[in-house]
C-alpha positions as CSV (number, residue, x, y, z in Angstrom):
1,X,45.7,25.4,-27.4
2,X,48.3,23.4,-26.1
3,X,48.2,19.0,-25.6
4,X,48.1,19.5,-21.8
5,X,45.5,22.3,-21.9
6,X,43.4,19.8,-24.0
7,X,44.1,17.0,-22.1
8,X,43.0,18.6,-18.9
9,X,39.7,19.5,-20.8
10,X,38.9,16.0,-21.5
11,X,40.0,14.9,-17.8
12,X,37.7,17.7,-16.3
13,X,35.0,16.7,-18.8
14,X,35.1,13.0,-18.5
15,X,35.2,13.7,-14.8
16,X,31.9,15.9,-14.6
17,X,29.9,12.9,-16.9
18,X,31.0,10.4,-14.5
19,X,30.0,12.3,-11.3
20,X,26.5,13.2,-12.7
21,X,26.8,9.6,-13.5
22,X,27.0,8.6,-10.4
23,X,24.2,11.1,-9.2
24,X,21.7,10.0,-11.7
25,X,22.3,6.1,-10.7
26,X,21.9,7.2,-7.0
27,X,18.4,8.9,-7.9
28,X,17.5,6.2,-9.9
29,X,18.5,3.2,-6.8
30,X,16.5,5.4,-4.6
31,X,13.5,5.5,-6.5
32,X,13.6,2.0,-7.0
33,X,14.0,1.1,-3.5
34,X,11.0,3.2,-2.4
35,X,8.8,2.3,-5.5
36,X,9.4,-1.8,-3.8
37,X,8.3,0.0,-0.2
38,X,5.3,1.4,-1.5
39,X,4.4,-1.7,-3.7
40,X,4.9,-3.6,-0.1
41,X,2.7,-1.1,1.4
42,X,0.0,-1.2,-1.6
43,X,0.1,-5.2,-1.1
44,X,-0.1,-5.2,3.1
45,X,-2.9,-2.7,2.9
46,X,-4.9,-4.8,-0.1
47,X,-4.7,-8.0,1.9
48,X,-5.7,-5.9,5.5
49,X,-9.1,-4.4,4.3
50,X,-9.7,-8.0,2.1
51,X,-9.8,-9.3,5.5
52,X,-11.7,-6.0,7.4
53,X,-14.3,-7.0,4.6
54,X,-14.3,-10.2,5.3
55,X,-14.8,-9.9,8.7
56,X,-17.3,-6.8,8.2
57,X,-19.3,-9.3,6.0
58,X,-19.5,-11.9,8.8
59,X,-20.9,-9.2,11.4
60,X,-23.6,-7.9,8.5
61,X,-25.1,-11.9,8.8
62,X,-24.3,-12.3,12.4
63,X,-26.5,-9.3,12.9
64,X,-29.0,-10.7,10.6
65,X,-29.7,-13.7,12.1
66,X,-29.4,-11.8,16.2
67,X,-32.2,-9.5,14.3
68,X,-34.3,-12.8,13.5
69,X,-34.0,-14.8,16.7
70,X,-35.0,-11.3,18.9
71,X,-37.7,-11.0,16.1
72,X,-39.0,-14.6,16.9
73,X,-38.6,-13.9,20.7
74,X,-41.0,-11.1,20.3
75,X,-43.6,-12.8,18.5
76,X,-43.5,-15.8,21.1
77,X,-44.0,-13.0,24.2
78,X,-47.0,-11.3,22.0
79,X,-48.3,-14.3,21.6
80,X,-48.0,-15.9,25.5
81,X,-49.1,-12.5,26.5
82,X,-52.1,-12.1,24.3
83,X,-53.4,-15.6,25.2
């Protein structure tokens, strides 16, 4: 095996780590990129449905207390119309 024959096995080597080099890197940038959208995502959607329950929580006891004034309302027409 001759020195250039060598050497032009070590260039073409060298050559095919950096490129899958480069590749791997790539893959690796994009997968961190969308693992920060999807965290983003996760954290947007936690703090939406903290406030949906919130506000779902503050209808339960706005019903409630409509339930309680309609029930007093019907007691006081029983009562005017029974006496």
């Amino acid at each position: 095996m001759s020195n250039r024959a060598l050497i032009a096995g070590i260039a073409a080597g060298a050559a095919a780590l950096a490129t899958a080099a480069i590749f791997i890197s790539r893959r690796n940038a994009k997968k961190t990129a969308f693992r920060k959208h999807v965290e983003e995502a996760k954290d947007n959607l936690e703090g939406k449905l903290n406030t949906l329950h919130k506000k779902a929580e503050k209808e339960v006891k706005n019903a409630d207390k409509t339930i309680n004034v309609a029930k007093e309302r019907a007691n006081e027409w029983t009562k005017t119309a029974n006496a």
